[in-house]
ZAMARGU-4260 file (C-alpha; in steps of 0.2 Angstrom, whole numbers, plus 5000, padded with zeros to 4 digits):
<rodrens>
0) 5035/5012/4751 | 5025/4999/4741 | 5044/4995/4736 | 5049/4989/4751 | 5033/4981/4755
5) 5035/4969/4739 | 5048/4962/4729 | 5035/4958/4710 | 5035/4969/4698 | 5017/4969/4695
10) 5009/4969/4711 | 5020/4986/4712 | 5015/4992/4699 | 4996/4990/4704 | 4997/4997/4719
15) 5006/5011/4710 | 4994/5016/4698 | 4978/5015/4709 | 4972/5032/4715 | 4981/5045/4731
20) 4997/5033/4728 | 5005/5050/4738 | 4993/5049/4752 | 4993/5029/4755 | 5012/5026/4755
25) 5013/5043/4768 | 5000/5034/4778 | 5011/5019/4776 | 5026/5026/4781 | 5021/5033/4796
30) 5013/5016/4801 | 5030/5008/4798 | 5039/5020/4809 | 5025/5018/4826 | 5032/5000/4822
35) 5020/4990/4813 | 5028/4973/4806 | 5030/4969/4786 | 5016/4958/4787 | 5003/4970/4795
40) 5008/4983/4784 | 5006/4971/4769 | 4988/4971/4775 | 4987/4987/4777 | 4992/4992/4760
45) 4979/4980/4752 | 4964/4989/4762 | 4971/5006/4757 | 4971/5000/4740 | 4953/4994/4741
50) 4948/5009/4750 | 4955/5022/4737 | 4945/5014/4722 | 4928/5013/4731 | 4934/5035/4737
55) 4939/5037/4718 | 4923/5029/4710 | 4909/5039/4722 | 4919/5052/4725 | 4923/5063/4743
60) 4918/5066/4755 | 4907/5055/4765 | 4896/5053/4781 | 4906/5037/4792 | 4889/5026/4788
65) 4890/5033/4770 | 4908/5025/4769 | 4905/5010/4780 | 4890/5004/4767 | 4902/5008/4750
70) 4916/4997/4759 | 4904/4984/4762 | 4897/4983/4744 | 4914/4987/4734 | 4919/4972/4741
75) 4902/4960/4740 | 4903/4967/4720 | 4923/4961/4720 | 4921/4942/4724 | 4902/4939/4722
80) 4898/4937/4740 | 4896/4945/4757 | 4910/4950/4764 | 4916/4941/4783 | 4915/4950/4798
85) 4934/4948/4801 | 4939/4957/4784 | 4927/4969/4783 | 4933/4973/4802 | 4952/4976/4794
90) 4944/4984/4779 | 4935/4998/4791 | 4951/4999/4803 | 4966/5003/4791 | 4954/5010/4776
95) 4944/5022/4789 | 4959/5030/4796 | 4966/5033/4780 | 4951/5041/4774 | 4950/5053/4789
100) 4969/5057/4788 | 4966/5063/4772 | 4951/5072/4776 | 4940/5060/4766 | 4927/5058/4778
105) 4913/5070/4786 | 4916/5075/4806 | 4901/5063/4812 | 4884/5073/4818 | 4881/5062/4833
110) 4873/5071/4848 | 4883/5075/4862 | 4875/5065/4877 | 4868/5072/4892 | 4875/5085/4903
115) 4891/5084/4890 | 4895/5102/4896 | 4893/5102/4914 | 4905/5085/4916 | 4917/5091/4904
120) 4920/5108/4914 | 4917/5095/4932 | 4932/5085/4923 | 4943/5101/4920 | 4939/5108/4936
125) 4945/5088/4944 | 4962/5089/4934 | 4966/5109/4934 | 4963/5115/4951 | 4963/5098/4963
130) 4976/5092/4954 | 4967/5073/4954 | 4975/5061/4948 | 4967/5052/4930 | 4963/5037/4938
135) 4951/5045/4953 | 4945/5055/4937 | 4942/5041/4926 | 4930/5033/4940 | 4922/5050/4946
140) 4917/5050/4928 | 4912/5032/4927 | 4900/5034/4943 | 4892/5048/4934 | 4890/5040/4918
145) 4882/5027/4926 | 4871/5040/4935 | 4865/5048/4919 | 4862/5031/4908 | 4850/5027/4924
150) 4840/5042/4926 | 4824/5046/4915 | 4827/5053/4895 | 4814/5067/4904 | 4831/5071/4917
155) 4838/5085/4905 | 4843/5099/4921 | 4855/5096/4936 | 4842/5102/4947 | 4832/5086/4942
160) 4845/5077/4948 | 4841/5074/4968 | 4844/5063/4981 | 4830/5053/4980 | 4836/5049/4964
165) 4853/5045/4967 | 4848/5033/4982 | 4836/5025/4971 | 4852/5024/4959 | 4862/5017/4974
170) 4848/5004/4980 | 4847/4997/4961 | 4869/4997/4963 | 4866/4987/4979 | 4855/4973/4971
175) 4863/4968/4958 | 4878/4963/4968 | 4890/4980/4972 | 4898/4981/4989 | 4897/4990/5002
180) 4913/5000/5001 | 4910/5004/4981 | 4894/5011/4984 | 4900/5022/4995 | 4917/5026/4981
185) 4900/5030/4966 | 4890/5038/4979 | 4905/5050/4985 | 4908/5053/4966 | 4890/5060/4964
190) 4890/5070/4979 | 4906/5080/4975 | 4898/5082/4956 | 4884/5090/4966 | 4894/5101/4975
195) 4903/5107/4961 | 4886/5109/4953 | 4878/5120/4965 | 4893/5130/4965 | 4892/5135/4946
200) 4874/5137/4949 | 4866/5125/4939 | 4855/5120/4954 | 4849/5131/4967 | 4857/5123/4983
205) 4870/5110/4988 | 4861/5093/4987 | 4873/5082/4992 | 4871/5083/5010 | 4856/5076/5009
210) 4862/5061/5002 | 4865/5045/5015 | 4880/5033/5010 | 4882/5015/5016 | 4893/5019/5030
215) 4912/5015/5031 | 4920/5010/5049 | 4940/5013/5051 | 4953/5002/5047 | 4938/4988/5045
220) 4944/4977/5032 | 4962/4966/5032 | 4973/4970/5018 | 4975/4954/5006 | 4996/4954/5004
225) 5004/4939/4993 | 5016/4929/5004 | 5035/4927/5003 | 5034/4911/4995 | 5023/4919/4984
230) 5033/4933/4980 | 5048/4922/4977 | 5038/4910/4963 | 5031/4924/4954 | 5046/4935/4952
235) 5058/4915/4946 | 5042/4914/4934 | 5048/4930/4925 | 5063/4927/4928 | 5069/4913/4921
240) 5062/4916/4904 | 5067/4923/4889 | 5053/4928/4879 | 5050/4948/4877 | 5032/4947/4888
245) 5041/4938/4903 | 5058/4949/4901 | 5047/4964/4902 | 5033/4959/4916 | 5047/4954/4925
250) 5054/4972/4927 | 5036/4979/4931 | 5035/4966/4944 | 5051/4970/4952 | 5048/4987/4952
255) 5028/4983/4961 | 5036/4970/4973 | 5051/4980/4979 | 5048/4996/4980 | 5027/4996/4983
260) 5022/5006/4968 | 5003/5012/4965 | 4999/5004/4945 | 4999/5023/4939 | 5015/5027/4948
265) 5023/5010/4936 | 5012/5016/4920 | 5019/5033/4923 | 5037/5030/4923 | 5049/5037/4909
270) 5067/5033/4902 | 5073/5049/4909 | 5065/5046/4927 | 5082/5032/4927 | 5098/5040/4932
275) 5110/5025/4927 | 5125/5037/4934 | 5118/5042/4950 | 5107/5024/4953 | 5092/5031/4957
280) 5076/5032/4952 | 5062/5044/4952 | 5043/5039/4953 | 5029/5053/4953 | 5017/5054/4969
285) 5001/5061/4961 | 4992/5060/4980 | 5008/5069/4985 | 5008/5082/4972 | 5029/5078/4971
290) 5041/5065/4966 | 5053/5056/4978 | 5071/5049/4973 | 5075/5033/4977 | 5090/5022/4974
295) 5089/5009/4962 | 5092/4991/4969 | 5104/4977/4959 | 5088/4965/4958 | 5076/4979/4951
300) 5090/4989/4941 | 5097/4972/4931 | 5077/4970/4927 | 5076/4986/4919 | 5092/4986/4909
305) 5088/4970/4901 | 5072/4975/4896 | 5077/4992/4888 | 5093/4982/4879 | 5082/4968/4872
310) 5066/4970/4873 | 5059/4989/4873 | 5054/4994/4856 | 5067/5006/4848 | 5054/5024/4846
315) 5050/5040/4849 | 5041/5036/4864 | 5050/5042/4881 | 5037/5031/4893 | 5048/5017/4901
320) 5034/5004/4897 | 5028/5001/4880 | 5016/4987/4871 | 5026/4975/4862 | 5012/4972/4848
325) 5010/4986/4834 | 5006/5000/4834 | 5017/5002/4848 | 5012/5014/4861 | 5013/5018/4881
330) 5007/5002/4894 | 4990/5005/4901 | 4987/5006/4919 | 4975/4992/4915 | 4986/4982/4906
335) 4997/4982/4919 | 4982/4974/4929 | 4980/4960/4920 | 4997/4955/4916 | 4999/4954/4937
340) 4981/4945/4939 | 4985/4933/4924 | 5003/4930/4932 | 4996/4924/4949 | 4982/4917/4944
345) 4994/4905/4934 | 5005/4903/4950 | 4987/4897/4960 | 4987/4911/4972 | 4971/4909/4984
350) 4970/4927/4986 | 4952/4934/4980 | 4963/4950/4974 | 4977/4947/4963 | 4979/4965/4958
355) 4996/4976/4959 | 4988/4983/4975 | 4993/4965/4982 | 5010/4968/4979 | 5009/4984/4988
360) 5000/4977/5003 | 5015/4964/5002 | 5029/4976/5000 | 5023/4987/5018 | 5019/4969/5027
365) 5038/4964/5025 | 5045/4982/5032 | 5033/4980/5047 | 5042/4964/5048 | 5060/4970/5047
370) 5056/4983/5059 | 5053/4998/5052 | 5040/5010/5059 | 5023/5017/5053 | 5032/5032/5048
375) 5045/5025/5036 | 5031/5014/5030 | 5021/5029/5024 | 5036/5038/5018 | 5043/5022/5004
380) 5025/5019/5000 | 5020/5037/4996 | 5004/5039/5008 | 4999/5056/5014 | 4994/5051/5031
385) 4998/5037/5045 | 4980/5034/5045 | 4981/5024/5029 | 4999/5013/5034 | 4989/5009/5053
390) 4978/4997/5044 | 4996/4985/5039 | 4995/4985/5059 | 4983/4969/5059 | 4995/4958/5046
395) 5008/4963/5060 | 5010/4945/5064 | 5024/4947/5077 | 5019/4962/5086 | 5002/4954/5086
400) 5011/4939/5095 | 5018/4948/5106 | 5000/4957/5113 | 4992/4940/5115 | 5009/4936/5126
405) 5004/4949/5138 | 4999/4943/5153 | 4984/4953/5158 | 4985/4948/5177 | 5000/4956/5180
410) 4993/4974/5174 | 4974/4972/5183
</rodrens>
């Protein structure tokens, strides 16, 4: 490997001759095939080097702040001076890893935190047997991490935990600037951890019906969609480049704008969810439990083509959307987020949310406006009741027209 990573003899041959030659090149390789560039593995090779002669002159293995501190002072003895923040950083990153892979480096003591137990079974019981999806799981697990870091170090029992506490534990939310509806969203969290928690038995009764929530009223907020014109200018802004980023956000976009996607369902997506013979496209429902088939528009299927054909990184990975930085790896949901935030934002939208949820809001406001029905919305944009398409009913501009039309003294 270190042949291919330089071309003079004796760098080669220093590289070569330095301790678990075997181990760093295999290390190497592997880095080359997850897609890493010439230049990054260059670097790479240069901290494995370093790393090898401080394992090989104090011998293995060691604690991680054992072998963070001989890093630090192999390379202070090297050039006479303390070592920067940013090398020591690259040092650490490349040279730890390799170190574990190779078994260099002791597992970590480190305590498990408070209540690891009960919210790693709470977490299995969220995924197995309600089948939620990893984003309500992910903020479940926030709001009870938040809890936990909160409460007293004397809290060690889940009966400690009770409702007093976790109002006090709202009211301290509610100060420092939370709203209304996410109080409700962490406070809903903690009661259903409660629940689960009286039903294994680690408190002696169900708590969280004595917990009071901020209270929620039906259909109470507007939904914040994009505009046409808005839509319009986004989707030309990612169009009409070339470079890999815009080829790519461009076919999420489509995908978000068109067809109303969740960020999961997008994030979620893989090559063989495409059928190029058939022209359609599967997306996963997890509310729905299912996936729905739909066809693949010209607009939204040109946009995908071009970005598996140029831009997609050739790898094992089967998920449609992949970072184009090394190490190359699956789009994050919330990576998605801030490509559609920072992509508005740019535009100077005058929305307060400029998340991928606007685009969905955007999508079910032009079918109301073409004329379909509550129903058909909810069916395209995956919702498991009419109850959540009725709030697009108040950005029904031309049926709300036509109410304020209605001459009242002709009915009383």
């Amino acid at each position: 490997m270190h042949n291919e990573l330089f071309s003079h003899p004796a760098i080669i041959s220093r590289y070569q001759d330095a301790p678990y030659v075997e181990s760093r090149e295999r290390f190497l390789r592997i880095a080359c095939e997850n897609g890493y560039a010439t230049t990054m593995l260059q670097k790479m090779a240069s901290a494995l080097l370093v790393t090898a002669k401080v394992v090989h002159r104090y011998g293995a293995p060691f604690t991680p702040n054992d072998f963070k501190n001989a890093l630090a002072r192999s390379v202070r003895l090297r050039n006479g001076r303390r070592p920067s923040a940013k090398s020591l950083k690259s040092l650490l990153r490349y040279g730890e890893a390799w170190a574990h892979s190779a078994n260099m480096i002791s597992p970590s003591q480190t305590p498990f935190p408070r209540f690891y137990k009960e919210l790693h079974a709470y977490a299995n019981y969220m995924s197995v047997e309600q089948g939620l999806s990893s984003v309500t799981i992910a903020n479940r697990h926030f709001a009870l991490s938040k809890l936990i870091a909160w409460l007293p170090t004397s809290v060690n029992a889940i009966e400690q935990i009770t409702p007093r506490r976790v109002e006090e534990f709202l009211k301290e939310l509610g100060k420092s600037g939370w709203s209304r509806r996410s109080l409700y969203t962490v406070g809903s969290s903690l009661k259903s951890f409660l629940r689960f928690s009286a039903s294994r038995g680690w408190s002696s009764s169900d708590l969280s019906s004595h917990i009071d929530l901020p209270r929620l009223y039906k259909l109470e907020e507007i939904p914040q969609a994009q505009t046409d014109d808005m839509l319009d200018r986004l989707q030309k802004s990612t169009e009409e480049r070339n470079d890999p980023s815009a080829i790519r956000d461009h076919a999420i976009l489509s995908l978000l704008i068109h067809y109303g996607l969740r960020r999961s369902e997008v994030q979620t997506l893989r090559l063989n969810d495409i059928n190029w013979d058939d022209e359609t496209i599967t997306i996963q429902r997890p509310k729905l439990r299912r996936s729905e088939l739909y066809p693949i528009t010209l607009r939204v299927g040109n946009a995908i083509l071009r970005y598996i054909r140029e831009v997609r990184p050739r790898c094992e990975h089967r998920s449609l959307f992949l970072t184009l930085k090394s190490p190359t790896r699956p789009l994050s949901g919330s990576g998605i987020s801030v490509m559609v935030n920072r992509r508005l934002t740019e535009l100077g939208t005058n929305l307060e949310r400029r998340g991928p949820h606007s685009l969905r809001h955007a999508c079910a406001a032009k079918l109301l406006d073409s004329g379909f029905t509550l129903k058909q919305i909810a069916d395209h944009l995956g919702h498991r009741s009419l109850d959540t398409t009725r709030i697009y009913t108040k950005i029904d501009l031309h049926g709300l027209r036509q109410v304020a039309e209605i001459d009242l003294g002709t009915i009383i």
